[in-house]
N, CA, C and O atoms as a printed pandas DataFrame, in Angstrom:
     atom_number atom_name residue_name chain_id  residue_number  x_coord  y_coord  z_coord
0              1         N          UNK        A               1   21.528   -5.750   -5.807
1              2        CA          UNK        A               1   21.293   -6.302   -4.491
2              3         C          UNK        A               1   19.794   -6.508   -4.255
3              4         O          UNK        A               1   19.393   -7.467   -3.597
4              5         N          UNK        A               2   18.965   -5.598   -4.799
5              6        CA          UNK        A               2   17.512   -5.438   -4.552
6              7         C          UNK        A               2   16.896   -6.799   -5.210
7              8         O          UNK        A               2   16.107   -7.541   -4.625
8              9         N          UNK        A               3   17.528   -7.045   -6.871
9             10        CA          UNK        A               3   16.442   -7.546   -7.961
10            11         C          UNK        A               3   16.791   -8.723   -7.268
11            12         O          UNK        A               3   15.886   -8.936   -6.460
12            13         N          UNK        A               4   17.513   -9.444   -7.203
13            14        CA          UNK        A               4   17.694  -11.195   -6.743
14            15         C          UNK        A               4   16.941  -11.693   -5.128
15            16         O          UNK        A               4   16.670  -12.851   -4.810
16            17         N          UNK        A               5   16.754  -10.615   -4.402
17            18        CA          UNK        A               5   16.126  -10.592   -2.971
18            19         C          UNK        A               5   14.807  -10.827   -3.906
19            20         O          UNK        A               5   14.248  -11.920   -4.001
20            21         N          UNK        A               6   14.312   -9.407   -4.715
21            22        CA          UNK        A               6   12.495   -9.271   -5.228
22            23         C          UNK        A               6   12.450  -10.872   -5.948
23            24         O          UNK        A               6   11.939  -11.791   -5.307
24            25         N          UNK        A               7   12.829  -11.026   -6.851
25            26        CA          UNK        A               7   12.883  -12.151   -7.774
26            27         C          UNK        A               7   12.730  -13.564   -6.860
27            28         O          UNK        A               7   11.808  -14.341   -7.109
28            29         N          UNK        A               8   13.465  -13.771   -6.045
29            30        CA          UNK        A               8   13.338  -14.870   -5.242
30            31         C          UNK        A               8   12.280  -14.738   -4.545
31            32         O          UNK        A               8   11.682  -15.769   -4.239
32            33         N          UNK        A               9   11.733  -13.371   -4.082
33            34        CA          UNK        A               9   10.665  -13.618   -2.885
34            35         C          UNK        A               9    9.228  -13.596   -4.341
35            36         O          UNK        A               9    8.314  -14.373   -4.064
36            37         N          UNK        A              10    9.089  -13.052   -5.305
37            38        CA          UNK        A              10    8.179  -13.061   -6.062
38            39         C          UNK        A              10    7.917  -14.698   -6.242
39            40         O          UNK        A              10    6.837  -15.248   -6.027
40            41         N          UNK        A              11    9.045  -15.304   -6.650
41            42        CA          UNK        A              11    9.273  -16.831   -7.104
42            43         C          UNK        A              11    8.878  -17.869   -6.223
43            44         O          UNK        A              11    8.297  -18.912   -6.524
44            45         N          UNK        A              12    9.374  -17.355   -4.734
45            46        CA          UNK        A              12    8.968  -18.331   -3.522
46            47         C          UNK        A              12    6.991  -17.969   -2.869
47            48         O          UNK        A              12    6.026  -18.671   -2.565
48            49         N          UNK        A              13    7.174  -17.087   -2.913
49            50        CA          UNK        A              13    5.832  -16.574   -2.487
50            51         C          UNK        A              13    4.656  -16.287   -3.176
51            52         O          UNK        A              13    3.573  -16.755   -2.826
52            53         N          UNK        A              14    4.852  -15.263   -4.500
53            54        CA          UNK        A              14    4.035  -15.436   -5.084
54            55         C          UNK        A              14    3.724  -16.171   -6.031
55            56         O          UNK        A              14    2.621  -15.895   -6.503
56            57         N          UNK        A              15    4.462  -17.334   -6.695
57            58        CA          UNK        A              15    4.750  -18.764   -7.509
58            59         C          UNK        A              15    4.834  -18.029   -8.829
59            60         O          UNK        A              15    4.071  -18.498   -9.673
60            61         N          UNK        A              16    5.668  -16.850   -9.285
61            62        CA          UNK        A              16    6.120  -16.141  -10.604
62            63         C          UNK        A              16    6.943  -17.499  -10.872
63            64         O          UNK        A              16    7.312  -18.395  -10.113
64            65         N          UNK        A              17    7.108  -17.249  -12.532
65            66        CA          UNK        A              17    8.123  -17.447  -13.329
66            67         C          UNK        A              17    9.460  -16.346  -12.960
67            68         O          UNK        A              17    9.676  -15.135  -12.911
68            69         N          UNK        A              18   10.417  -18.102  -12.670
69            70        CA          UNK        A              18   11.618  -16.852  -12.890
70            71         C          UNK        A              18   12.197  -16.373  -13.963
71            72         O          UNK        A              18   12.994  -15.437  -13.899
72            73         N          UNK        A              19   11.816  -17.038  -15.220
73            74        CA          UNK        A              19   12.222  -16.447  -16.455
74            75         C          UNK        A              19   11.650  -15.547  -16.671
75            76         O          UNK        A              19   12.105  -14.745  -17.487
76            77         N          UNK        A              20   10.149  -15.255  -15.889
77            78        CA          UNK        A              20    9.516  -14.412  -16.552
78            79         C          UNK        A              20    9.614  -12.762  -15.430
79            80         O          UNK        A              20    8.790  -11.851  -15.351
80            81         N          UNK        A              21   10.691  -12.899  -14.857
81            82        CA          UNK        A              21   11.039  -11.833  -14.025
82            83         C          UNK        A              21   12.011  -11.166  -14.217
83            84         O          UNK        A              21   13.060  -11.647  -13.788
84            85         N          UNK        A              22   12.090   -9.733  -14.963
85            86        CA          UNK        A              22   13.311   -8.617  -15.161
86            87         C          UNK        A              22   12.371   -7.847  -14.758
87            88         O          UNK        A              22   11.197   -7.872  -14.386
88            89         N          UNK        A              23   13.685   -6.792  -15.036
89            90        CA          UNK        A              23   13.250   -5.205  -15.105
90            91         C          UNK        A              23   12.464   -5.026  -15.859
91            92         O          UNK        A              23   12.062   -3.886  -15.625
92            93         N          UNK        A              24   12.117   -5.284  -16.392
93            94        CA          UNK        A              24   11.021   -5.048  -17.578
94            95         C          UNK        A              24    9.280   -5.380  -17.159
95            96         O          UNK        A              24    8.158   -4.947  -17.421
96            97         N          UNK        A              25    9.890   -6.349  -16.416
97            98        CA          UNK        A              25    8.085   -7.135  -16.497
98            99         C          UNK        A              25    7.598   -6.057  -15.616
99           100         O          UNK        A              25    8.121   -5.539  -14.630
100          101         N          UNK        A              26    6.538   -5.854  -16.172
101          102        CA          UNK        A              26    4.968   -5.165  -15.665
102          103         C          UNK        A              26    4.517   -6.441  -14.342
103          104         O          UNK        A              26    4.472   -7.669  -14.414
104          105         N          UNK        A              27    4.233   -5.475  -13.178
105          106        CA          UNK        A              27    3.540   -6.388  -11.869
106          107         C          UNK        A              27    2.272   -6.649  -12.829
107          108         O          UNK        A              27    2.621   -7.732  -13.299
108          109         N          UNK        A              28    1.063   -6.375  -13.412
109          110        CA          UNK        A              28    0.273   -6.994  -14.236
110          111         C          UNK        A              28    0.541   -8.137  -14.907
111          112         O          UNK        A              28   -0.165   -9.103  -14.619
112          113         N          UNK        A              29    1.392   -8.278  -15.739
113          114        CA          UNK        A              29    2.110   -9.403  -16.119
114          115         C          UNK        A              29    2.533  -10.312  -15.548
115          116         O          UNK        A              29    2.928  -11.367  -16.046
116          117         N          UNK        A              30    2.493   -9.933  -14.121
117          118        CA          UNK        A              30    3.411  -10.804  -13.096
118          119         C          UNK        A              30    2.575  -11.650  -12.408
119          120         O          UNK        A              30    3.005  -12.613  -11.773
120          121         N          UNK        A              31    0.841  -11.221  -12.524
121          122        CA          UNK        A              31   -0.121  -11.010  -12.176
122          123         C          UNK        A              31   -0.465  -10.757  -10.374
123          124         O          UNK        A              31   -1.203  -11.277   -9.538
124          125         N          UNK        A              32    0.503   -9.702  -10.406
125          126        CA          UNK        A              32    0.846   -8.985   -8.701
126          127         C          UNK        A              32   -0.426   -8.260   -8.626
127          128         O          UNK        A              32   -0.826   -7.703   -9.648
128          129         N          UNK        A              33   -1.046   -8.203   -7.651
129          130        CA          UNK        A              33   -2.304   -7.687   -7.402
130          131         C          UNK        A              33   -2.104   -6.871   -6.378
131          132         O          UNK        A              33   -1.121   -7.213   -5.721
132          133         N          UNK        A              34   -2.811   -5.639   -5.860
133          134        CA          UNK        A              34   -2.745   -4.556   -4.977
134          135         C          UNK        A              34   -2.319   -5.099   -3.611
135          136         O          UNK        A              34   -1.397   -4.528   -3.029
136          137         N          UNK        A              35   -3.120   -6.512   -2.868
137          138        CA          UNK        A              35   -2.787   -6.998   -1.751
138          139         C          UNK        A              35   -1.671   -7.150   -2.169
139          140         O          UNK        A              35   -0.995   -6.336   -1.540
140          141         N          UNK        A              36   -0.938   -7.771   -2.950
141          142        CA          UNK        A              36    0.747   -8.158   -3.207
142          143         C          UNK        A              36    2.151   -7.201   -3.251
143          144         O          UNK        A              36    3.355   -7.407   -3.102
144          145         N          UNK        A              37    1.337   -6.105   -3.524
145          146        CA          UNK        A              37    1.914   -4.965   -3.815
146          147         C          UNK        A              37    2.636   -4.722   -2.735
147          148         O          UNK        A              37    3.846   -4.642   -2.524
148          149         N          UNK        A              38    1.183   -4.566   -1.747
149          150        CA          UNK        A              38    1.386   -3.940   -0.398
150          151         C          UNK        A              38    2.386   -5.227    0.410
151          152         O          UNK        A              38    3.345   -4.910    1.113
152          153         N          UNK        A              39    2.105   -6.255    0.248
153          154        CA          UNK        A              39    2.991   -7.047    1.015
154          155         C          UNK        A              39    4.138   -6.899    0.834
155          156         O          UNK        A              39    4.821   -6.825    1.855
156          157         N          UNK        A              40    4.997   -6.770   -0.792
157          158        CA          UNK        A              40    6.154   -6.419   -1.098
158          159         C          UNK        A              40    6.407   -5.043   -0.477
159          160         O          UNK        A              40    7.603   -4.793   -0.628
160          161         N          UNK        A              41    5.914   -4.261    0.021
161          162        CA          UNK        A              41    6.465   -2.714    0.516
162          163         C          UNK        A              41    6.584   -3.249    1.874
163          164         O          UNK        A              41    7.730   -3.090    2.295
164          165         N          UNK        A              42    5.776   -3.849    2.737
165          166        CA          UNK        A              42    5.985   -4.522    3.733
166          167         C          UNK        A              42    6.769   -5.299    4.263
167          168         O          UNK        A              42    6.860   -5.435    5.483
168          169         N          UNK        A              43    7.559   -6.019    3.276
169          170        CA          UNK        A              43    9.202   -6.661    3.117
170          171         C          UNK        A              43    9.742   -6.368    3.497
171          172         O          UNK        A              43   10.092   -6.492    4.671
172          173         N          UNK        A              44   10.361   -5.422    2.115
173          174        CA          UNK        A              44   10.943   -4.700    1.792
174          175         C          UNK        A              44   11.386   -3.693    3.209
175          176         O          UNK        A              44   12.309   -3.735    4.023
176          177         N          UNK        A              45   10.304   -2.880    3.016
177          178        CA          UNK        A              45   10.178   -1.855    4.232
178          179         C          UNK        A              45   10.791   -2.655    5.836
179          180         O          UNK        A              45   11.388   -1.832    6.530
180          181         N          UNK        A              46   10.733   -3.726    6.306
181          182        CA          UNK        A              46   11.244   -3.951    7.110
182          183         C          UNK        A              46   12.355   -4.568    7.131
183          184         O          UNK        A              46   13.008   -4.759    8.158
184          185         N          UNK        A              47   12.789   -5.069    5.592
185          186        CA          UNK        A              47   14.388   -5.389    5.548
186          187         C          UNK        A              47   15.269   -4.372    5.300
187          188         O          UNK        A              47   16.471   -4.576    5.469
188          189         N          UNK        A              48   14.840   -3.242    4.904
189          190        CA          UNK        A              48   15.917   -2.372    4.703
190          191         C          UNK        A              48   15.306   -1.055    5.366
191          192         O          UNK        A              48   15.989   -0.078    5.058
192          193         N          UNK        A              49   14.602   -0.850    5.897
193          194        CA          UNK        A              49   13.958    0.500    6.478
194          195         C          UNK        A              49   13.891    1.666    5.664
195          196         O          UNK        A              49   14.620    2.651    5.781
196          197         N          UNK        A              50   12.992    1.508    4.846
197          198        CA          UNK        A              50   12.732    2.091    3.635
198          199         C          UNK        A              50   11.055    2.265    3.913
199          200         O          UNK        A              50   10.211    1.379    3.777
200          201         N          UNK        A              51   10.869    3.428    4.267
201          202        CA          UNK        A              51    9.036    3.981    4.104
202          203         C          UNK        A              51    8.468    4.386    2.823
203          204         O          UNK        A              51    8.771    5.228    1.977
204          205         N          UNK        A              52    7.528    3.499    2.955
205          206        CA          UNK        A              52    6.821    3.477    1.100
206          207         C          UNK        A              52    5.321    3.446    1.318
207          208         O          UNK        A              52    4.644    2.538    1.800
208          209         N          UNK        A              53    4.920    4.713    0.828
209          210        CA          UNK        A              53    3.685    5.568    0.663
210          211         C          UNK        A              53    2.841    4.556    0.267
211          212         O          UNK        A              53    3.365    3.549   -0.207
212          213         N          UNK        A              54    1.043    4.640    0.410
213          214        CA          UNK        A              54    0.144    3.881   -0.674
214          215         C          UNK        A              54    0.200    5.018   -1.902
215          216         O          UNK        A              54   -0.697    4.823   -2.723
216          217         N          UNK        A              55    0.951    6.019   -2.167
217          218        CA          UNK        A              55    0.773    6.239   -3.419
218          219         C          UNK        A              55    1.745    5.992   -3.799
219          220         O          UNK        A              55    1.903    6.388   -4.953
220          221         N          UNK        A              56    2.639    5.443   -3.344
221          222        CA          UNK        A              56    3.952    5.084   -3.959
222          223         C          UNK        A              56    3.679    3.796   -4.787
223          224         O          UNK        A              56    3.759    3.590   -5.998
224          225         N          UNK        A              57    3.361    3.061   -3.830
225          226        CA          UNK        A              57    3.135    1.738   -4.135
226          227         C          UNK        A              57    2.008    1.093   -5.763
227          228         O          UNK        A              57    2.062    0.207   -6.615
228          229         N          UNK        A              58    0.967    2.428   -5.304
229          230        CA          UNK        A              58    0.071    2.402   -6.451
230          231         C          UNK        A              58    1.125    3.004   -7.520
231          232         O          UNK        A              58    0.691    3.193   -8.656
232          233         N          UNK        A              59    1.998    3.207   -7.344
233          234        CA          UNK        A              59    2.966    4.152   -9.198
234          235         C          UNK        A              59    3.805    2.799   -9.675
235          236         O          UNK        A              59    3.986    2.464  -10.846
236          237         N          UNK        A              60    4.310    2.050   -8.402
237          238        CA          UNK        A              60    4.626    1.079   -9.376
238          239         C          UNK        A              60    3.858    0.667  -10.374
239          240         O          UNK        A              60    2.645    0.730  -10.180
240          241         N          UNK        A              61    4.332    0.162  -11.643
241          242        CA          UNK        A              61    3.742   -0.930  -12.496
242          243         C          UNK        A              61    5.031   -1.789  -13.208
243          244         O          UNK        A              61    4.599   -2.688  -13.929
244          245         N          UNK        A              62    6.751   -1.698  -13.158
245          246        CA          UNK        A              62    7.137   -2.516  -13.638
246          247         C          UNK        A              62    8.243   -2.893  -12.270
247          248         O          UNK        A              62    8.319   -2.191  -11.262
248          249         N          UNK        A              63    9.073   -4.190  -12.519
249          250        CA          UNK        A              63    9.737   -4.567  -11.550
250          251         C          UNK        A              63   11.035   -3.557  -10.977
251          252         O          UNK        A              63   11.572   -3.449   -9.874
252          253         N          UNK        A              64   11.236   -2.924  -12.228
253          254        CA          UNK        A              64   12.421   -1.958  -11.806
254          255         C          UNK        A              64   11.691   -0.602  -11.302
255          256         O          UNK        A              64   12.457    0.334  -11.075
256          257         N          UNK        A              65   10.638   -0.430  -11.147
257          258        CA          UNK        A              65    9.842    0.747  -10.596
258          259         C          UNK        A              65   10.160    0.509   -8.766
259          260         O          UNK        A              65   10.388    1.356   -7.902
260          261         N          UNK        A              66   10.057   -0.995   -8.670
261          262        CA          UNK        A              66   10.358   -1.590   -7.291
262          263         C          UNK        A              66   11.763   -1.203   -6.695
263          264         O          UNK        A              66   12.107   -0.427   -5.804
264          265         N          UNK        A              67   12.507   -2.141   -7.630
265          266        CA          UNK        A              67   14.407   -2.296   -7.620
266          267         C          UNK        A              67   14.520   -0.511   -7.263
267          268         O          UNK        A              67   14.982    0.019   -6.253
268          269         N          UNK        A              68   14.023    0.023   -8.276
269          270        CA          UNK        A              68   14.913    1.692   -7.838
270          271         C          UNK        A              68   14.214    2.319   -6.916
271          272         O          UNK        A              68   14.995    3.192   -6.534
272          273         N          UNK        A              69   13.304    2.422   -6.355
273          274        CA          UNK        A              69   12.314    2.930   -4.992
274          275         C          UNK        A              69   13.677    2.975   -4.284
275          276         O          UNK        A              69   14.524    3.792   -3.922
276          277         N          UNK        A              70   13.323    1.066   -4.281
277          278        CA          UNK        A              70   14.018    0.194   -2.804
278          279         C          UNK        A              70   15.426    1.126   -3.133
279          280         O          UNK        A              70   15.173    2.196   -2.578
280          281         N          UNK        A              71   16.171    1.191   -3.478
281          282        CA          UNK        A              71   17.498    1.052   -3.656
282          283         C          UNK        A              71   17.751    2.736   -3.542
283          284         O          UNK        A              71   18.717    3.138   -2.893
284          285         N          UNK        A              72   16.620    3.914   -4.360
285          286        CA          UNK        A              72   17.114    5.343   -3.900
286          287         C          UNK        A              72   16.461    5.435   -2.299
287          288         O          UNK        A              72   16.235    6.594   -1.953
288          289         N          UNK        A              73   16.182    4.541   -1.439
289          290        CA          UNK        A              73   15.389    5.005   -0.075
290          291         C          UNK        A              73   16.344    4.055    0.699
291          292         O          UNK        A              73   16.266    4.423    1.871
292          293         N          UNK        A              74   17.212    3.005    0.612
293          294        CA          UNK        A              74   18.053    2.692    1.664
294          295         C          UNK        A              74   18.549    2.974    2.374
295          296         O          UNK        A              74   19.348    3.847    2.035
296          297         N          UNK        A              75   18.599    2.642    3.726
297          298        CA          UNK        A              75   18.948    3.288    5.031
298          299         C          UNK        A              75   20.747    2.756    4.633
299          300         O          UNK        A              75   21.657    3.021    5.419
């Protein structure tokens, strides 16, 4: 439910490849930068009411670091 919401908003917003978006990819790779980071917790956080730390946010580094946050903190 999480990855196709992230994937589309990475794709629409931040102009990613969607091929180049799994679980796997590294936000470096993605070339997601700290402001981006924070915007995705900012989403996120208000589509599903999910509170996400700046040290949280700094531990991400791959897309499924995101997907499972979001998904063990759902209201």
């Amino acid at each position: 439910m999480v990855l196709p919401k992230l994937t589309q908003l990475l794709i629409d917003r931040f102009g990613c490849d969607g091929d180049e978006v799994s679980l796997a990819a590294t936000l470096d790779d993605l070339n997601l930068y700290a402001e981006d980071r924070d915007e995705i917790a900012v989403w996120f956080g208000d589509l599903y009411g999910v509170e996400i730390t700046q040290e949280q946010i700094n531990a991400w580094e791959t897309v499924e670091d995101i997907v499972g946050y979001i998904e063990d903190h759902m209201e």
